[in-house]
C-alpha positions in Angstrom: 1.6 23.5 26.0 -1.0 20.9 27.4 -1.3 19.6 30.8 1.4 17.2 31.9 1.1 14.4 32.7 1.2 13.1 36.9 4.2 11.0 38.6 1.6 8.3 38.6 0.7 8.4 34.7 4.4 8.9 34.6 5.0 5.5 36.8 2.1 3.7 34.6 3.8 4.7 31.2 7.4 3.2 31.8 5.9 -0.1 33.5 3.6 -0.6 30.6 6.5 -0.2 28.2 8.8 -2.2 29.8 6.6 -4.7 29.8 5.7 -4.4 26.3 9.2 -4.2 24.9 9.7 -7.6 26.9 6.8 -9.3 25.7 7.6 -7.8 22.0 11.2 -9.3 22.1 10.0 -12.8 23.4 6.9 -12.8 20.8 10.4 -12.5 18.1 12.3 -14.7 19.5 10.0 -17.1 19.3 8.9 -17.2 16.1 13.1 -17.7 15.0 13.0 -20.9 17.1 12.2 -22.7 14.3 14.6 -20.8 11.4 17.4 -21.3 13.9 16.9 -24.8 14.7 16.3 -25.7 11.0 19.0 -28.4 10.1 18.3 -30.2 13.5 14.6 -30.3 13.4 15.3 -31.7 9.5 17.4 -34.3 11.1 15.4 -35.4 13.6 12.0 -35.6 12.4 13.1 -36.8 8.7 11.6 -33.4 7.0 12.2 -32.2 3.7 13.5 -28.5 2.8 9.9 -27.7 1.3 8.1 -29.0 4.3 10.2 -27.0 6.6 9.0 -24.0 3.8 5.6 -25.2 4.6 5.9 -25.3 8.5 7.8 -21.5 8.5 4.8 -20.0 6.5 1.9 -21.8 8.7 3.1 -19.7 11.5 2.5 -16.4 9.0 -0.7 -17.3 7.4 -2.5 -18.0 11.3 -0.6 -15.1 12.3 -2.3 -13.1 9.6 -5.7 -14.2 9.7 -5.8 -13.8 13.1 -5.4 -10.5 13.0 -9.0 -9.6 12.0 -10.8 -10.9 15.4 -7.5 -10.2 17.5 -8.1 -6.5 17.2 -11.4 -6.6 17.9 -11.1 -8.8 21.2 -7.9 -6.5 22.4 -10.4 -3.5 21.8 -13.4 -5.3 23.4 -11.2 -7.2 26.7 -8.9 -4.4 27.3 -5.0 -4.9 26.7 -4.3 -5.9 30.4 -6.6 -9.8 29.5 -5.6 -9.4 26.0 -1.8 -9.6 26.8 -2.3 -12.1 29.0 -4.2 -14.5 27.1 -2.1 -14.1 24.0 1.3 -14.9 25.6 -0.1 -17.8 27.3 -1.5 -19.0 24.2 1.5 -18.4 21.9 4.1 -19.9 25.0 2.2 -23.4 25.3 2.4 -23.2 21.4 6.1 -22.7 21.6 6.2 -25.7 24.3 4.3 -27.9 22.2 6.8 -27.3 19.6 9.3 -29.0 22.0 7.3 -32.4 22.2 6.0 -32.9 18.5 6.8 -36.5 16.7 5.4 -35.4 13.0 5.5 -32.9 11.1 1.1 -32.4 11.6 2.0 -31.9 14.9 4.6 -29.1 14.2 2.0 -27.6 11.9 -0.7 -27.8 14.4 1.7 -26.3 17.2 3.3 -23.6 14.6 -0.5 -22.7 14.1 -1.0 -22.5 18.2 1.6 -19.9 18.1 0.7 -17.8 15.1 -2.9 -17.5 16.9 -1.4 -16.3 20.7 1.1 -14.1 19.1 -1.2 -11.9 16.6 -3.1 -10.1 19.4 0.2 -8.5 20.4 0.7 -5.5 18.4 -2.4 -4.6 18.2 -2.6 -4.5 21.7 0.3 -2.3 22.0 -1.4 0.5 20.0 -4.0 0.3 22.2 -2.2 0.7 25.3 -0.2 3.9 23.1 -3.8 5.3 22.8 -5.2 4.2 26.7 -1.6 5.8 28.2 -0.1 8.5 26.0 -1.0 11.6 25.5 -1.6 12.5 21.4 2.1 14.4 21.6 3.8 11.3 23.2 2.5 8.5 21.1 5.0 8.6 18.8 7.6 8.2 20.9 5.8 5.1 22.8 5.1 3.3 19.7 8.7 3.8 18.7 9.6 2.3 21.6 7.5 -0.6 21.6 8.0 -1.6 18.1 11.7 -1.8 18.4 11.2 -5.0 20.1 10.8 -6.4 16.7 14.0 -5.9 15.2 15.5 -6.1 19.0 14.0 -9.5 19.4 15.6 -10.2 16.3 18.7 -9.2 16.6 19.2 -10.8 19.9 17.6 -14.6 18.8 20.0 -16.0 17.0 22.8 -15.8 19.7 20.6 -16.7 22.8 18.7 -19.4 20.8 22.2 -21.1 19.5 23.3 -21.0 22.8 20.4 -22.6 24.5 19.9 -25.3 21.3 23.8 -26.0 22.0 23.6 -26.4 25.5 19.9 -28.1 26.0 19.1 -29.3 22.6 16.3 -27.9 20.4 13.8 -29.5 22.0 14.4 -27.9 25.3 15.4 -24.3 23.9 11.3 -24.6 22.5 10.3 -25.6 25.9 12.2 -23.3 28.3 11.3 -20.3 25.9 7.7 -21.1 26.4 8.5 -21.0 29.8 9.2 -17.8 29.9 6.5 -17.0 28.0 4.2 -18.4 30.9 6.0 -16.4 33.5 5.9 -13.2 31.8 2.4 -13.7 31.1 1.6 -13.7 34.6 3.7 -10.8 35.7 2.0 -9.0 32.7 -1.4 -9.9 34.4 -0.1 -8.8 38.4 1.1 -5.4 37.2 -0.3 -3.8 34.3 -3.9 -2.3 34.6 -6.2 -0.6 32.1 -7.4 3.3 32.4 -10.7 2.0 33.7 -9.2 -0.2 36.6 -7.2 3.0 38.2 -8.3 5.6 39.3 -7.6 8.4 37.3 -8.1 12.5 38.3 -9.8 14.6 36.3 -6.9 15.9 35.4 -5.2 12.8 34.4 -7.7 12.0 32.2 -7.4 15.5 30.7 -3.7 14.7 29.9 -4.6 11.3 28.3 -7.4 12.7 26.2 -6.3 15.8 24.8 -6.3 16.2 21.4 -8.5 13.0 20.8 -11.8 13.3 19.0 -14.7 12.6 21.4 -16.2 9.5 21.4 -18.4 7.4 23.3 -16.1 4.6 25.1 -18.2 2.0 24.2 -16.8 -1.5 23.7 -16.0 -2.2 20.1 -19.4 -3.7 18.3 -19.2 -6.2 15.3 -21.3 -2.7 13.5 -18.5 -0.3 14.6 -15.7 -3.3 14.0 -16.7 -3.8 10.5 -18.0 0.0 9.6 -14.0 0.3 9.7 -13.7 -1.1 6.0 -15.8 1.4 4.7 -12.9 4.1 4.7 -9.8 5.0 3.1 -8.1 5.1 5.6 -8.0 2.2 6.3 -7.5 0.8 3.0 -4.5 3.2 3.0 -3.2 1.5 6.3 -3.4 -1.8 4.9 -1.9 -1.2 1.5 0.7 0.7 2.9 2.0 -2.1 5.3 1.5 -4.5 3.2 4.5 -3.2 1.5 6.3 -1.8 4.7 6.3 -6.3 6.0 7.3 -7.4 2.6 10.4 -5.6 3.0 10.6 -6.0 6.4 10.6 -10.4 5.6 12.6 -10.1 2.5 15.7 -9.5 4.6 14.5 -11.7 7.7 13.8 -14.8 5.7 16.5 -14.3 3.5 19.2 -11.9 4.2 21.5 -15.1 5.5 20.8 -17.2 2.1 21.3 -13.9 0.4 24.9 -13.6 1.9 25.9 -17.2 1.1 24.5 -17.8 -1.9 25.1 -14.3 -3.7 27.9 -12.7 -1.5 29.5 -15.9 -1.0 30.1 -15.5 2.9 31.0 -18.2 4.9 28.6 -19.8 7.5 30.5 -18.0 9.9 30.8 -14.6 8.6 27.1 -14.5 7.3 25.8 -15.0 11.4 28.3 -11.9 12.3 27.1 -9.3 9.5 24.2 -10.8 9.2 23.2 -9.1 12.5 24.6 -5.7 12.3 21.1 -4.3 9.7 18.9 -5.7 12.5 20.5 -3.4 14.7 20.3 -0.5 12.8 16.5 -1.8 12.5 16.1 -1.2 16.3 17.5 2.3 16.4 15.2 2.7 13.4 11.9 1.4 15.3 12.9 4.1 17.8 14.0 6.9 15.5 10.7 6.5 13.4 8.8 7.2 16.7 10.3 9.9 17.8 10.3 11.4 14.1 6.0 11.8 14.5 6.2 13.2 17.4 9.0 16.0 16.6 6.7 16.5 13.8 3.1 17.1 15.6 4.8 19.8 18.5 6.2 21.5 15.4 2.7 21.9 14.4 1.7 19.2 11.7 -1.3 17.7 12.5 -1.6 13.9 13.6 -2.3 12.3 10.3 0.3 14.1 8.1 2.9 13.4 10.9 2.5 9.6 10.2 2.1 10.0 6.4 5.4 11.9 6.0 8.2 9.6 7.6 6.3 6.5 6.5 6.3 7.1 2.9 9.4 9.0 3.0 11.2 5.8 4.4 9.3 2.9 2.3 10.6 5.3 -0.9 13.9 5.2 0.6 13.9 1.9 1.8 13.4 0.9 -2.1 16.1 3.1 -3.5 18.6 1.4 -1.0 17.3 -2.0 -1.8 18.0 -1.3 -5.5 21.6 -0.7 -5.2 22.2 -3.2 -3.3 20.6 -5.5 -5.7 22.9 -4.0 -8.4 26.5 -3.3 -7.0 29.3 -5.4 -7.2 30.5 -4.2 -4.0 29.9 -6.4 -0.4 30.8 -3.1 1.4 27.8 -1.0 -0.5 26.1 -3.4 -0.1 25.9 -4.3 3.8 25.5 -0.4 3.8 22.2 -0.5 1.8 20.9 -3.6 3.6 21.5 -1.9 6.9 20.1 1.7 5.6 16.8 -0.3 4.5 15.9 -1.9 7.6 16.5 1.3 9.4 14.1 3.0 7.1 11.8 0.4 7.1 11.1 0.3 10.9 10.8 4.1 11.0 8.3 3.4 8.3 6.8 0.8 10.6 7.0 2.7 13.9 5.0 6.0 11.8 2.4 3.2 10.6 1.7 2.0 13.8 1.8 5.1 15.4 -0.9 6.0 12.9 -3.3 3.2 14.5 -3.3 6.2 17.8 -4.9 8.6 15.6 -6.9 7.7 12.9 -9.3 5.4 14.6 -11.8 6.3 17.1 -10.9 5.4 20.6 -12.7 2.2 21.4 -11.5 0.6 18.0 -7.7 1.3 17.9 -6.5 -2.0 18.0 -9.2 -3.1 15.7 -8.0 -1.0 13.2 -4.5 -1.5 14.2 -5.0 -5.5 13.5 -6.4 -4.7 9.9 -3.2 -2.8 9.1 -1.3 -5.8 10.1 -3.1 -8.4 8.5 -2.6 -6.7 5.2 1.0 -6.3 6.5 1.9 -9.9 6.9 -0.6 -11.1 3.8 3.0 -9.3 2.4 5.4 -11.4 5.0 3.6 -14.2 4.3 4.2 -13.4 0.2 8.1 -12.1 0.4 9.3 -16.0 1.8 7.2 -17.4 -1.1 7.9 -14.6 -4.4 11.5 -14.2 -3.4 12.5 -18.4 -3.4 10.6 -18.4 -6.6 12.4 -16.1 -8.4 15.7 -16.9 -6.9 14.8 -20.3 -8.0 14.3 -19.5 -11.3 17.2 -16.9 -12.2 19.8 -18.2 -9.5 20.4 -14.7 -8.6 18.6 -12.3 -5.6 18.7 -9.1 -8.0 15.5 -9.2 -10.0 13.7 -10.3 -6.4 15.1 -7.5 -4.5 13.8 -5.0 -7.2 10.5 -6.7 -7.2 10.9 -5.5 -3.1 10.8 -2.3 -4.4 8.7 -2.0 -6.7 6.3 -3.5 -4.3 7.0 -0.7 -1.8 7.0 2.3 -4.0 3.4 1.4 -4.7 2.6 0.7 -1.1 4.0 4.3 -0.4 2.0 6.0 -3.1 -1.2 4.4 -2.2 -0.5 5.2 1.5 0.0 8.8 1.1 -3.1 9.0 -1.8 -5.5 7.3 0.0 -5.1 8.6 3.9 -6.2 11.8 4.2 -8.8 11.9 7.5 -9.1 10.4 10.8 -12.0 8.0 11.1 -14.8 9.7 12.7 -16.8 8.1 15.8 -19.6 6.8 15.7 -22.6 8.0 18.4 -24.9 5.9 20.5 -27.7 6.5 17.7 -25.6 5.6 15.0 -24.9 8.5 13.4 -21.1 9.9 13.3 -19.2 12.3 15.6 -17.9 15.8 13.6 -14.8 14.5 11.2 -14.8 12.2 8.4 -18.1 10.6 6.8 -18.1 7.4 5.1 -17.3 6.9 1.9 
């Protein structure tokens, strides 16, 4: 056994999660504003059903690209700025979104919150690396990465009701709102390592295991030496296939039901829900998984590898019945069983971020895994309408699902083998992994 950690570290912890898991399920329900206020939004601004395509994937292609620099300026600003500055970017994006007139503007606002929202996970794996120690990680990322599906899950009800109530216009506003206000509470109460002062033993707890380092701020050197590894090619490719799957069913599970299950309007926004939920209990599951794992024994890396692949594999065997029965039953059962095993896929990949990049660039190479994530959520709207377009039927695009995430797996579990290795003051590399 290591040390433990302190009553204050212990205080810390829960406040930083709380506030993470809040931010994380405002940050979802944003981004559904616009899904759930589709027909409306068409109504009133005289849109098309491809522009309303083309305004639901500008939010995904800023959110991706923005990755790349978010990282870096979570890892260089700290998370306590970082959070701050994200959710009042991405909540006077949302608010914009409640004034437009045109469709630019929509695009331009949809843009706003695509760029405040992609510093957010990132972020959180820093804060899993500044606050956990290396056996409780795990667990914290599961925790925090359940807001996904949790923010998910609870959108479409609380944004109906507020669209019903106030009109859509208003339910973009006051959700910005919100945004703002949490921002600032996110700003009064957390703090980073360096702002507290920590005992030596406190710091003992939050650094054991990790591979020493220098605590320097992230460089653009250090930043971009993080592409010269496997790892983090694995990272990438691997969630790449992990978000595919993940925006398969969240882009088009409720098409899926109507069009191919042939459930009502009603019925589809009732079982539609229930595999999101499972999706939280996965997000948290998946967590808890690595950490079971490293007290048994398994080291850091191979704790991550094993429930992430294991789960994208799965999640693709489950997607392929589904795609093939004749059954509704079987196949609400498969849906619900993949996006369980795709967020304990997603809460070992993040969880991974904690451990395989040295200390000062965790969220930097937490953001690259996500770009190459939603480069795939970005894709899965786009390949998924086409070939639904073309045969009529969601079978041959949910095998194409995965397909893509068998090969994500495999490439994940080939190429991640090491940790990425510090790098000194003088440039050369701390004991571990050398570049390839």
């Amino acid at each position: 056994m290591g040390p433990a950690a302190s009553p204050r570290v212990k205080r810390i912890q829960t406040i930083s999660l709380i506030l993470l898991v809040t931010a994380g399920v405002v940050n979802y329900v944003d981004r559904a504003t616009l899904a759930v206020a589709n027909p409306l939004i068409r109504q009133d601004l005289g849109l098309s059903i491809p522009d309303m395509g083309l305004l639901l994937s500008a939010f995904l292609w800023a959110y991706a690209f923005a990755q790349l620099p978010a990282g870096a300026l979570a890892d260089r600003l700290g998370p306590r700025l970082t959070l701050t500055l994200g959710l009042s970017c991405w909540s006077l994006g949302q608010m914009l979104g409640g004034v437009v007139s045109s469709f630019g503007q929509f695009v331009g606002a949809r843009i706003v919150l695509g760029l405040g929202e992609a510093p957010h996970f990132p972020t959180c794996a820093r804060v899993s690396r500044d606050w956990f120690n290396i056996r409780e990680r795990g667990t914290a990322t599961g925790i925090w990465n359940c807001a996904s599906s949790l923010g998910t899950f609870l959108a479409l009800p609380l944004l109906t009701f507020l669209m019903v109530s106030f009109g859509w216009r208003a339910m973009f506003i006051i959700m910005g709102g919100v945004g703002l206000v949490l921002a600032g509470i996110v700003y009064l109460v957390f703090r980073n390592p360096p702002e507290v002062d920590l005992t030596p033993a406190e710091r003992a707890f939050l650094e054991e295991g990790d591979a020493p380092n220098t605590d320097r701020r992230v460089t653009w050197k250090s930043w971009k030496r993080l592409f010269r590894y496997r790892t983090s090619w694995g990272m990438i490719m691997g969630y790449f296939g992990c978000i595919y799957m993940t925006w398969l069913y969240t882009a088009w599970l409720p098409s899926y039901l109507e069009i191919e299950r042939h459930f009502t309007l009603q019925k589809t926004g009732i079982i539609g829900a229930i595999p999101f939920a499972f999706g939280v209990l996965g997000g948290v599951l998946g967590g808890r998984i690595v950490d079971i794992l490293v007290r048994r024994g398994i080291d850091p890396i191979r704790s991550r590898k094993i429930p992430m692949v294991l789960g994208l594999l799965a999640t693709a065997a489950c997607t392929v019945v589904a795609a093939l029965t004749p059954s509704d039953t079987l196949a609400m059962v498969c849906i619900s069983a993949s996006l369980f095993l795709v967020y304990v896929s997603s809460s070992a990949a993040w969880a991974m971020a904690s451990v395989a990049a040295p200390a000062n660039s965790t969220a930097s190479l937490g953001a690259m895994q996500n770009f190459g994530g939603y480069i795939g959520g970005a894709l899965a709207p786009m390949v998924t309408g086409y070939i639904v377009g073309g045969t009529g039927h969601f079978s041959m695009a949910f095998i194409t699902g995965a397909v893509i995430a068998v090969v994500a797996a495999l490439g994940y579990w080939v190429l991640i083998q090491d940790p990425i290795a510090a790098e000194t003051p003088a440039g050369t590399f701390a004991p571990g992994l050398t570049p390839a």
